[in-house]
C-alpha positions in Angstrom: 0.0 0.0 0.0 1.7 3.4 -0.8 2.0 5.9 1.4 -0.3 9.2 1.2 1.8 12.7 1.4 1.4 14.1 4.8 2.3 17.8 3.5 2.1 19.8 0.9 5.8 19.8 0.7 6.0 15.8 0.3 3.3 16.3 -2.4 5.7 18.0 -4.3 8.3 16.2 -3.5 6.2 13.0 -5.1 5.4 15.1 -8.2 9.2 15.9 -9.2 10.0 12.2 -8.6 7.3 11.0 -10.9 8.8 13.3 -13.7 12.6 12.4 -13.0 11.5 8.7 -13.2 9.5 9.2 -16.7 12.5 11.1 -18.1 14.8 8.6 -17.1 12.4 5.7 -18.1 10.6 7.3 -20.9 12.8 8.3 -24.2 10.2 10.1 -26.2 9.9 12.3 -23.3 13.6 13.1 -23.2 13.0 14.2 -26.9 10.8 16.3 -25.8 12.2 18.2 -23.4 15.2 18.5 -26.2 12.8 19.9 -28.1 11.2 22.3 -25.8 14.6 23.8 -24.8 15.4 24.4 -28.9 11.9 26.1 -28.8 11.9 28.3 -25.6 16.1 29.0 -27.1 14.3 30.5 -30.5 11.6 32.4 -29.2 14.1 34.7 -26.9 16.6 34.7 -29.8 13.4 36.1 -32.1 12.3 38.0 -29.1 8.7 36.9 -29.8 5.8 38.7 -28.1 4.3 38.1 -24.2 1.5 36.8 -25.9 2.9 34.3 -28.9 5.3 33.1 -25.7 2.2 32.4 -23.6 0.9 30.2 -26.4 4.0 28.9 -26.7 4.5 27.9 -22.9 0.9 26.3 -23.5 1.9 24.2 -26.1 5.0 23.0 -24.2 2.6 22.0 -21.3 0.1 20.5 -22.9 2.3 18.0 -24.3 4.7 16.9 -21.0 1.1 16.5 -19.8 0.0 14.3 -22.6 3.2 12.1 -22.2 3.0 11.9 -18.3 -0.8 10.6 -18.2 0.5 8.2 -21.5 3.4 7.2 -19.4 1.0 6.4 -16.0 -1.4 4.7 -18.0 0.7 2.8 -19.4 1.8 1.9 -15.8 -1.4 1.3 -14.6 -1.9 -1.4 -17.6 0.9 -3.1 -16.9 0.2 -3.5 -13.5 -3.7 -4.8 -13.5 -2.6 -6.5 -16.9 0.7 -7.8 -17.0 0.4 -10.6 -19.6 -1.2 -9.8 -23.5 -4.9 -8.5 -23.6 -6.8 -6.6 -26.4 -8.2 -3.9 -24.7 -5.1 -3.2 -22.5 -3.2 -3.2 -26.1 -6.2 0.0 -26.7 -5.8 1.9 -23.8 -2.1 2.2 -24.6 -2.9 2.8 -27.9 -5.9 5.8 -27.3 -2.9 7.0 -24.4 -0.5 7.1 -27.4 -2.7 9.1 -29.4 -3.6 11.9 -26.8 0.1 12.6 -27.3 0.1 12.4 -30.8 -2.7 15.1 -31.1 -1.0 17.4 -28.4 2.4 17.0 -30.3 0.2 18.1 -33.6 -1.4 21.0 -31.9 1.8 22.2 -30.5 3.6 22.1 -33.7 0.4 24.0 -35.3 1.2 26.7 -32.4 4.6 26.6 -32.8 4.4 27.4 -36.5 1.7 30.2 -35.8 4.1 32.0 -33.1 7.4 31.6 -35.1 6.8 31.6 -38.7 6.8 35.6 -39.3 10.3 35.4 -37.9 11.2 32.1 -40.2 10.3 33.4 -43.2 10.8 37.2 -42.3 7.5 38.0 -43.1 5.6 41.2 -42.3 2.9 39.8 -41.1 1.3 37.1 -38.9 2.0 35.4 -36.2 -0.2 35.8 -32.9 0.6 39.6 -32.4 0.6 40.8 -36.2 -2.5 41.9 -38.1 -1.7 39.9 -41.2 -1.3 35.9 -41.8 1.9 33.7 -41.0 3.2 32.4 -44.5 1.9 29.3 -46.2 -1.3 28.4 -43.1 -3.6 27.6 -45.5 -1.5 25.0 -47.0 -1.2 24.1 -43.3 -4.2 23.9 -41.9 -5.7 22.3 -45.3 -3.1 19.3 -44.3 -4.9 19.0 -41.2 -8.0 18.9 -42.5 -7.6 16.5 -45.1 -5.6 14.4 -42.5 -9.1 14.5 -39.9 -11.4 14.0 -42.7 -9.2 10.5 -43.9 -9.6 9.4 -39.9 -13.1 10.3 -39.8 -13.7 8.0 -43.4 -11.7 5.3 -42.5 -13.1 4.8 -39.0 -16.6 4.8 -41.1 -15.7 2.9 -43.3 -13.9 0.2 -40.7 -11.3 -1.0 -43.2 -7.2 -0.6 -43.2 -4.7 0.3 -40.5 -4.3 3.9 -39.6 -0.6 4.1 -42.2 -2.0 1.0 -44.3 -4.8 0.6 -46.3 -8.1 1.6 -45.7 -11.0 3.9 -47.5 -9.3 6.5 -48.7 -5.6 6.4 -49.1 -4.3 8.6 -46.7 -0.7 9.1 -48.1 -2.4 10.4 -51.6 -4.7 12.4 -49.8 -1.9 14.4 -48.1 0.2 14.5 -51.4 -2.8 15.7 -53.7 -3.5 18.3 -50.9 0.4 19.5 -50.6 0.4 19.2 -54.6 -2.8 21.4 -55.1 -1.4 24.1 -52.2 1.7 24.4 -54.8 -0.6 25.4 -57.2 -1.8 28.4 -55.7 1.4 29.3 -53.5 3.3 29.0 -56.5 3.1 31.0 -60.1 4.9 28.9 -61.8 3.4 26.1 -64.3 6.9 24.0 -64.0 6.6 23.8 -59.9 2.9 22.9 -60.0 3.3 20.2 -62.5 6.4 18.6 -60.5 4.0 18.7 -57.3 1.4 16.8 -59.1 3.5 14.4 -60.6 5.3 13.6 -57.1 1.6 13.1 -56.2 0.8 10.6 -58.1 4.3 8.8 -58.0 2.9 8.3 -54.1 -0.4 7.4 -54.9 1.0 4.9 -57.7 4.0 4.0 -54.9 0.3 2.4 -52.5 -0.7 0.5 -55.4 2.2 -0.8 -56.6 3.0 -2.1 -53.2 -0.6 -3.6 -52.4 -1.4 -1.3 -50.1 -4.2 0.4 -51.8 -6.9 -0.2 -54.4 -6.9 2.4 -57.2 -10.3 3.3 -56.3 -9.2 3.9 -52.8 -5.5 6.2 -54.2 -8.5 8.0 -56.8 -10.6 8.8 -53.1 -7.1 10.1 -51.0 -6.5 12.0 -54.2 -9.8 13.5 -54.6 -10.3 14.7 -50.8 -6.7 16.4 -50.9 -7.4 18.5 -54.3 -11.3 19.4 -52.8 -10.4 20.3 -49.6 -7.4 22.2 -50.1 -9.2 24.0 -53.6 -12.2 24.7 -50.9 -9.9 26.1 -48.2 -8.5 28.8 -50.6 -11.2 30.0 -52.0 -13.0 30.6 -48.7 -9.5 32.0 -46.8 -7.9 33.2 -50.4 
């Protein structure tokens, strides 16, 4: 039976402990906190705003929070469930993916707050009044990514990198391809991008991954949703 804190003090104590022992254990978490210190290193070389550095700190938070609750769940499984069971094999799995979509949003933040000073543009960023360079090609990624999770879990069919109704892969290549088109003024780039496109979607194909009907789909949700994106947010 473990012992409850009798102060506030030991409390803490317990608290620091828990996060030395999943940064020793826990290697993703190391990367991480690699990653943070490169992060919180840029932003005071950029000398970023109070408020893109809030957002910042945010990000940086959310995800050593997503990774400690992953890490003491996956504790937890291994104690009540110590030898091979289905569902213990999800809970790690749904774990897993809370950090995976706090990772994603804190990249998405991180490009938001850091891009004007990337790509020395005039604009954007939390504190400017115009847009951070190249978020619609962004954010249409996302969107085609979320709409390929939301077919193939209706769908039931394929693993999340393998298979399934649509193919994700030429989704996300179409949609990159298309964003090309309208970042880009020049014929030559656009054509290259489409052609890398369907080298990918031919690449699922040719390696049984994918049906053709299923590259067509991927391919026809990244070139609508991207083509929709721009015209609403031109």
């Amino acid at each position: 039976m473990v012992k409850r804190p009798s102060n506030w003090l030991e409390s803490l104590n317990c608290a620091i402990e828990g996060i030395l022992w999943a940064a020793r254990t826990q290697r993703n978490l190391r990367y991480h906190f690699i990653v943070s210190v490169l992060v919180v290193v840029a932003a005071m070389a950029f000398r970023v705003s109070a408020l893109e550095l809030i957002f910042l700190a945010m990000a940086i938070a959310l995800v050593f929070f997503a990774e400690l609750v992953n890490t003491a769940i996956e504790v937890i499984v291994d104690l009540v469930s110590p030898e091979f069971h289905p569902l213990a094999r999800q809970a790690k799995d749904v774990a897993a993916g809370a950090v995976l979509v706090a990772c994603i949003g804190a990249v998405v933040i991180g490009y938001l707050a850091l891009s004007r000073y990337l790509f020395q543009s005039t604009g954007g960023g939390f504190s400017g009044i115009g847009r951070p360079p190249g978020e619609v090609a962004l954010f249409s990624v996302l969107t085609v990514t979320i709409l390929v999770i939301l077919l193939k879990s209706l769908f039931k069919s394929g693993m999340p990198l393998k298979g399934g109704m649509p193919s994700g892969h030429a989704a996300v290549a179409f949609s990159i391809a298309t964003s090309v088109v309208f970042i880009q003024s020049s014929i030559t780039l656009s054509v290259l991008g489409y052609i890398l496109a369907f080298i990918v979607g031919q690449s699922r194909v040719l390696l049984k991954i994918h049906s053709s009907l299923e590259v067509m789909a991927g391919a026809a949700v990244g070139v609508l949703v991207t083509i929709v994106l721009y015209l609403i947010y031109p």
